[in-house]
N, C-alpha and C positions, 0 to 999 in steps of 0.2 A: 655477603658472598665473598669469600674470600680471594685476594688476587691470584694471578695466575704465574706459577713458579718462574715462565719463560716471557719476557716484555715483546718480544719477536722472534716466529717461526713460518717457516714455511713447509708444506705439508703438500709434497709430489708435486712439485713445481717443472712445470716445460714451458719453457723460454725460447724464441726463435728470435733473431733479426730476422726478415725474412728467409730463404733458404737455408740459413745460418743456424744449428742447433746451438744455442749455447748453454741449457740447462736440460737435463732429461732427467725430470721425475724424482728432483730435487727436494729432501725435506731436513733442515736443521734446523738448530732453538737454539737462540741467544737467551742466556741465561739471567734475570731480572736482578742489578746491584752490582756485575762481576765485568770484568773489560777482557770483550771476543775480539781473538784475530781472527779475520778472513784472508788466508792464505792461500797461493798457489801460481802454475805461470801464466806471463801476460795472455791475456784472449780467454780465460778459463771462468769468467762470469761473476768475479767479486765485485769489480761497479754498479755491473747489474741487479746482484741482490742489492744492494742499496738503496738504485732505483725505484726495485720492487717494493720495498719495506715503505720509502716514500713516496710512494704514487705516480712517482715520474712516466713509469711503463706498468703493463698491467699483462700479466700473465698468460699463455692459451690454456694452460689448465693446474688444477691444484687451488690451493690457497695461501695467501698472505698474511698474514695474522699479527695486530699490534695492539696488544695487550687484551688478549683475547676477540678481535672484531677484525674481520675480512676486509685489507685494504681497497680490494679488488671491486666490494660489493658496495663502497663508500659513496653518497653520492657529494657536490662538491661540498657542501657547507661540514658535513661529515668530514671528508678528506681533511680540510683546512684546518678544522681544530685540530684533528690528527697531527698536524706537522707544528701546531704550534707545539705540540708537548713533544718535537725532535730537532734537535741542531744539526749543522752540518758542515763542517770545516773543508772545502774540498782542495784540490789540488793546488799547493805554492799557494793557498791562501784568497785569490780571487776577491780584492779588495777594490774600491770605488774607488779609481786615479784620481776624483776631482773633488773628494770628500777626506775632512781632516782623518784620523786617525780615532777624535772623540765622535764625529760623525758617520761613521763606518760603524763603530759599536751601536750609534744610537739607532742606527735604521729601522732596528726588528722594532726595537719600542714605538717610535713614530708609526710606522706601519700597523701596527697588530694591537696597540696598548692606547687608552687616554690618559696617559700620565700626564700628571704636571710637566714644566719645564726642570723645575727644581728638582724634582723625584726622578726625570729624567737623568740629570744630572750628578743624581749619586748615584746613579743604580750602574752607570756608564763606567764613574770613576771606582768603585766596588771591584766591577769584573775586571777594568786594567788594571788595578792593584794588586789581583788577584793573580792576573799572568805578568807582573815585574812591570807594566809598560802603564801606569799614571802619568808619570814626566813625558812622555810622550804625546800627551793627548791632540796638542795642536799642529804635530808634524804632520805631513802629506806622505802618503805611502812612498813617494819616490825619496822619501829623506830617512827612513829607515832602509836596515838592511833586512834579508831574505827570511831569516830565523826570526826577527822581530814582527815583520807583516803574518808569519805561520801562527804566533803567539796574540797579535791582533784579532784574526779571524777566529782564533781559539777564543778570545773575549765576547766576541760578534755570536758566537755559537752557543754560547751558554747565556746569553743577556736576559732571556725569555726565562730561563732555570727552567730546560727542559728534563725529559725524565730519559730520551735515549739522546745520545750525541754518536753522528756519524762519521769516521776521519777517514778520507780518501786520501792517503797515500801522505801522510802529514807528516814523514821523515824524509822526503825526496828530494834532492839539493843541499839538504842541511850540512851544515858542517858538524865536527865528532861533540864540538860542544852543544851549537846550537841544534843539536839532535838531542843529546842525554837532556837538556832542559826540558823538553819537547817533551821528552816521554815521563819525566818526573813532573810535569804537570797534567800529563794526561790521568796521570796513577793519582796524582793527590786530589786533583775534582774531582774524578770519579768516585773514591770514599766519602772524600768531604760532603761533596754534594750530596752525596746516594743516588748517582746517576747509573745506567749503566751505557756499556760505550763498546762501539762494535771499530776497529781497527783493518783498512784494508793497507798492505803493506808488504813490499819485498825485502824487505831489512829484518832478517831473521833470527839474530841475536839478539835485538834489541828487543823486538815486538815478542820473542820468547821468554825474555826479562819481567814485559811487561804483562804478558796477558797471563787472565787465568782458565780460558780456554781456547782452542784453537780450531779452526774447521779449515782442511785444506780439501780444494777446487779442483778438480784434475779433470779435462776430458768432460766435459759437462754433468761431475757426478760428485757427491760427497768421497775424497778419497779417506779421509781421517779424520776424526773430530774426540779431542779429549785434551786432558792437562796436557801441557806442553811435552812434559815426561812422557806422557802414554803417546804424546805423537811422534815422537823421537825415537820410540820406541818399534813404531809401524812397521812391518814386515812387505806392506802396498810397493810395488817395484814406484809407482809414480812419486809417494810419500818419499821414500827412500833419498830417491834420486833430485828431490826437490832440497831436502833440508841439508842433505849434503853435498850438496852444489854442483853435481855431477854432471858433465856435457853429451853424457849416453845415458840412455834410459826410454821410455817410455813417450818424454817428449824430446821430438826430434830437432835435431841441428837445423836440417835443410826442409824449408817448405814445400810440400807437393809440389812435380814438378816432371817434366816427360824425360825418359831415361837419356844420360850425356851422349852417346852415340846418337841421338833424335838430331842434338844442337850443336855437337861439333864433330860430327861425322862428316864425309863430304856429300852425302845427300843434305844435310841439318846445313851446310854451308851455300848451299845451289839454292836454298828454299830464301837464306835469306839475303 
């Protein structure tokens, strides 16, 4: 049976935090081998879909889908292989303060694998080699810098050689260099390996650089989803006003809010 062209989609997806709409009837494909961005403004459900993809949260309705099989429908031993075949880099890195650098890589294996010590041990030294940071192995997270822990956890993420890797926001803080490395090692695992790699991120030169599809988030709905070029291209006043950076548009400056006369009128002053 042959695999299925998309490693993760979702198919009329509605998402609530309670009261809170944050996805309405949601469906996109991450395409199987190629690096997706998930684009759009803060609060508009790119964490979420993550979530969703990894089991973290679980849907009110639609489907989940990771490599053809219903995240939703997984029960736990199901779920868990699932995640073994996904990595997940998430925000500034989220590294173990009181674990070396070689011990941060090795976790997944201790946890999920009966490796030797020795196989342990290359397979460790393989993936930091792999992100520039072997001489590094014995240092404590507090003895490297910011771009170098992002590139650690980028080691940690792939130790398993999963088949999707997840990156939550994995340019945020960086500086111009320790970004361009970031993203040149995003782009060269992902061939190299034959992974594919979904990107959520506000930095939209870089991540247009880097991806070869893009899905932008608006308002709990797919506003745009194609090459970079055909998202550029979008006519969507939200797409528009997202990629070129505009402070009017569709999402607003000022958060709901009861009109200025309510709060500095001199009724709005007596109330408080």
């Amino acid at each position: 049976m042959p695999e299925p062209s998309f490693l993760a989609e979702l198919r009329n997806v509605t998402f609530s935090y309670g009261d809170r709409a944050i996805l309405r009837d949601v469906s996109l494909s991450v395409p199987r081998g190629k690096v997706t961005a998930l684009m759009g403004a803060s609060g508009g459900g790119k964490t979420t879909v993550l979530r969703l993809i990894g089991g973290q949260q679980k849907a009110q309705s639609g489907q989940v889908l990771f490599d053809g099989q219903d995240v939703g429908r997984m029960d736990v031993a199901a779920l868990y292989a699932a995640r073994r075949r996904m990595g997940m880099l998430f925000q500034f890195g989220a590294l173990f303060t009181d674990l070396s650098v070689f011990e941060n890589v090795a976790f997944p294996l201790r946890e999920h694998t009966d490796l030797s010590e020795a196989l342990i041990r290359d397979v460790v030294l393989m993936k930091l080699h792999a992100v520039g940071l072997r001489g590094a192995r014995d240092l404590a997270p507090s003895q490297i810098s910011g771009g170098m822990a992002r590139r650690v956890a980028l080691a940690r993420a792939i130790v398993l050689d999963p088949e999707l890797v997840m990156y939550d926001e994995p340019f945020a803080g960086l500086d111009p260099i320790s970004l361009g490395t970031a993203a040149q090692l995003i782009r060269q695992l992902n061939d190299a390996m034959g992974l594919t790699s979904i990107i959520v991120s506000h930095d939209l030169e870089e991540t247009f650089r880097l991806a070869d599809h893009v899905i932008i988030l608006g308002e709990g709905v797919v506003a745009a989803q194609g090459t970079p070029d055909e998202v550029r291209a979008s006519r969507d006043p939200l797409v528009h006003q997202f990629v070129n950076a505009l402070p009017a548009g569709p999402v607003p400056f000022h958060y709901p809010s009861p009109d200025p006369a309510q709060d500095f009128g001199p009724e709005g002053g007596r109330r408080s």
